[in-house]
C-alpha positions as CSV (number, residue, x, y, z in Angstrom):
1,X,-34.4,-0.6,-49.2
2,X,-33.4,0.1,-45.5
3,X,-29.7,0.9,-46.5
4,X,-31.3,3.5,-48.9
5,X,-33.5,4.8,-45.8
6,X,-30.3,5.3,-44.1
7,X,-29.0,7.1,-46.4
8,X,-31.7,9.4,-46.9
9,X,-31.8,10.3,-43.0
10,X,-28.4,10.2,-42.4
11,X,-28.0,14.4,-42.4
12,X,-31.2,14.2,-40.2
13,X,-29.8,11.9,-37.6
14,X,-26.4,13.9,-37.5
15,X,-28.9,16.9,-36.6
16,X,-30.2,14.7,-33.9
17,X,-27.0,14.1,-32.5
18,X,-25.5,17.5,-32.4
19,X,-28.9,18.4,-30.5
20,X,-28.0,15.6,-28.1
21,X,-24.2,15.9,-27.8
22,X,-22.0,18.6,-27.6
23,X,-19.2,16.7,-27.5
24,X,-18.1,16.2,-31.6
25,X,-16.6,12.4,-30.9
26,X,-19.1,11.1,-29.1
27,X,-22.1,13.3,-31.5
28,X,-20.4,10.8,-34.4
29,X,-20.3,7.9,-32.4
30,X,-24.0,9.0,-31.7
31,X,-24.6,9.5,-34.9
32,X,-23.3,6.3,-36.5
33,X,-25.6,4.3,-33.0
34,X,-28.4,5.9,-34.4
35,X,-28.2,4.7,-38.1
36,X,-27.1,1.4,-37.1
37,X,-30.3,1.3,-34.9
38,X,-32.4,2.1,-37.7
39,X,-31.0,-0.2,-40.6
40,X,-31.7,-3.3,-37.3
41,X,-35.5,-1.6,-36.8
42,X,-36.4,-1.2,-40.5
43,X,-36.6,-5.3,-40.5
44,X,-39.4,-4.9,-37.6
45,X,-41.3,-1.8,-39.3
46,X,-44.9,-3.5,-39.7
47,X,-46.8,-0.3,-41.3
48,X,-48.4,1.2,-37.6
49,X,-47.1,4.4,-38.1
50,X,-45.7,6.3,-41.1
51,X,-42.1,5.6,-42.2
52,X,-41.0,8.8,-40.7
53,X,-42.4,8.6,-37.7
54,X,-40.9,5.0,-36.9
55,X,-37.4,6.2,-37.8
56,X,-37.8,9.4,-35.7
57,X,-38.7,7.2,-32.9
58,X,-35.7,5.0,-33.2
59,X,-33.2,8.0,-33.6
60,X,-35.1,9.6,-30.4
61,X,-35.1,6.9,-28.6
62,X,-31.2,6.1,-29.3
63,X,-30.0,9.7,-28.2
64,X,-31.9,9.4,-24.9
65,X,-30.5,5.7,-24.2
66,X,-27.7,7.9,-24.8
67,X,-28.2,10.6,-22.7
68,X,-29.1,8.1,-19.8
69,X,-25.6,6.6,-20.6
70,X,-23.7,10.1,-20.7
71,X,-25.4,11.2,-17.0
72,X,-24.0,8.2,-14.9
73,X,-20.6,9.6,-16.6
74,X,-18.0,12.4,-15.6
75,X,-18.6,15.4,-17.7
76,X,-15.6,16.2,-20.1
77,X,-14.9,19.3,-21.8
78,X,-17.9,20.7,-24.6
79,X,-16.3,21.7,-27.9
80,X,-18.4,24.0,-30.5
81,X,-17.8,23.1,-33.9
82,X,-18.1,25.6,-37.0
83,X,-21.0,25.1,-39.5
84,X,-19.5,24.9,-43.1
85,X,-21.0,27.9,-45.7
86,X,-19.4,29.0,-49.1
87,X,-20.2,32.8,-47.6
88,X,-18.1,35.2,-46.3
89,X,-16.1,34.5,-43.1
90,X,-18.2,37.2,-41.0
91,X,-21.2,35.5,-42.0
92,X,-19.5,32.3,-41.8
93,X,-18.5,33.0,-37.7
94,X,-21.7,34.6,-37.1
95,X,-24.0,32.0,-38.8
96,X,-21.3,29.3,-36.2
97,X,-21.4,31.4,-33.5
98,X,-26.0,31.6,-33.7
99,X,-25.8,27.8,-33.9
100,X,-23.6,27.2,-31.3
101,X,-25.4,28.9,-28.8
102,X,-29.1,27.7,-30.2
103,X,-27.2,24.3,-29.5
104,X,-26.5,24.8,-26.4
105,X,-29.4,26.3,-25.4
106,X,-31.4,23.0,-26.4
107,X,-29.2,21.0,-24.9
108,X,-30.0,22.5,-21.4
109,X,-33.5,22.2,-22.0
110,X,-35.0,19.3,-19.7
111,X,-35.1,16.1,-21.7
112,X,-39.4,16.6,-22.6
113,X,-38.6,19.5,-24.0
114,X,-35.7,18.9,-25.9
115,X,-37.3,16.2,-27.6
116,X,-39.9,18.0,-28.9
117,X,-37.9,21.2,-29.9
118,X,-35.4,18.9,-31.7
119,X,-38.3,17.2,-33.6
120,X,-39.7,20.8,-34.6
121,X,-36.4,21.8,-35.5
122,X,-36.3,18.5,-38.1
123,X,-40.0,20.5,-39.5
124,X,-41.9,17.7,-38.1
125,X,-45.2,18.4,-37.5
126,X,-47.2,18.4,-34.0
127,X,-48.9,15.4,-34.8
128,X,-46.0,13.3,-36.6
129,X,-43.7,14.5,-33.3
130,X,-46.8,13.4,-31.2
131,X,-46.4,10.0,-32.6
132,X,-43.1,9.7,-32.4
133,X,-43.0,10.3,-28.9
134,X,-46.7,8.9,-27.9
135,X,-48.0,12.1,-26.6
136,X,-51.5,14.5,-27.3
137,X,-50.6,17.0,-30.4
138,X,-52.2,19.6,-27.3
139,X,-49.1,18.0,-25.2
140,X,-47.0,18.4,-27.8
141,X,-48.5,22.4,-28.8
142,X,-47.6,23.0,-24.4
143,X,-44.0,21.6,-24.9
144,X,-43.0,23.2,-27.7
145,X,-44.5,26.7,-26.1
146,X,-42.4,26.1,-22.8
147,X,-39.6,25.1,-24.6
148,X,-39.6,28.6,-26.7
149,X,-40.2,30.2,-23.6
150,X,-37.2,28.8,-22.0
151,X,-35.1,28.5,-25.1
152,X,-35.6,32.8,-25.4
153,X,-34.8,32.7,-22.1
154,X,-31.6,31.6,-21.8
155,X,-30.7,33.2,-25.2
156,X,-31.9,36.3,-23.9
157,X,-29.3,35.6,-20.8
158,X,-26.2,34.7,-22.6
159,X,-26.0,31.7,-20.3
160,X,-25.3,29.4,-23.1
């Protein structure tokens, strides 16, 4: 059963990572931490919360153990990476080019907000993200609205 839950949120925690990690290496090796982390938890999963919820909560948690890991760290290079569509290539480098930058914008988004947006972004709802990440669905309705905020901001900037 849990390698079959893995399975099933493998593309989700590979969208987790690329919201965490710019970096492509290291968003695979994220990637792969965060599946790994979920098949160990699955054997602990005692029913307190949906499914979804506890395996949202083990891939969150990873990337910001992750995160913690990455500060203490030099910074190296960021890479973008092309999203793969069976479109033309003009769409093809646009659709990239609007990912990219959403991205990147998350990615400077301080680490409460980034959580949440992330979680949205997966088309979890207030209160599943609210459990995920113990907070008030009202906490999680104020960081979602600052992170829009700020998100628009620096899209509207170009400083992504």
């Amino acid at each position: 059963m849990s390698e079959d839950l893995v399975k099933s949120y493998w593309p989700r925690m590979v969208r987790a990572a690329s919201g965490y990690e710019a970096n492509p290496a290291l968003r695979d090796e994220l990637a792969q931490e965060m599946a790994f982390a979920v098949w160990r938890g699955l054997a602990q999963f005692q029913g307190e919360s949906s499914v979804n919820t506890y395996i949202y909560r083990i891939i969150h948690n990873v990337a910001v153990d992750h995160i913690r890991r990455a500060s203490r760290q030099p910074q190296t290079e960021q890479q973008d990476d092309l999203v793969a569509d069976h479109q033309c290539p003009e769409h093809l480098l646009t659709h990239a080019q609007q990912h990219s930058q959403l991205l990147a914008a998350v990615q400077q988004l301080p680490m409460s907000l980034r959580q949440v947006m992330l979680l949205k972004l997966e088309d979890l709802s207030n209160i599943e993200i609210g459990e995920t990440l113990g907070l008030s669905e009202s906490n999680v309705g104020v960081r979602l609205n600052r992170g829009k905020q700020q998100l628009t901001e620096l899209m509207r900037k170009g400083s992504v």
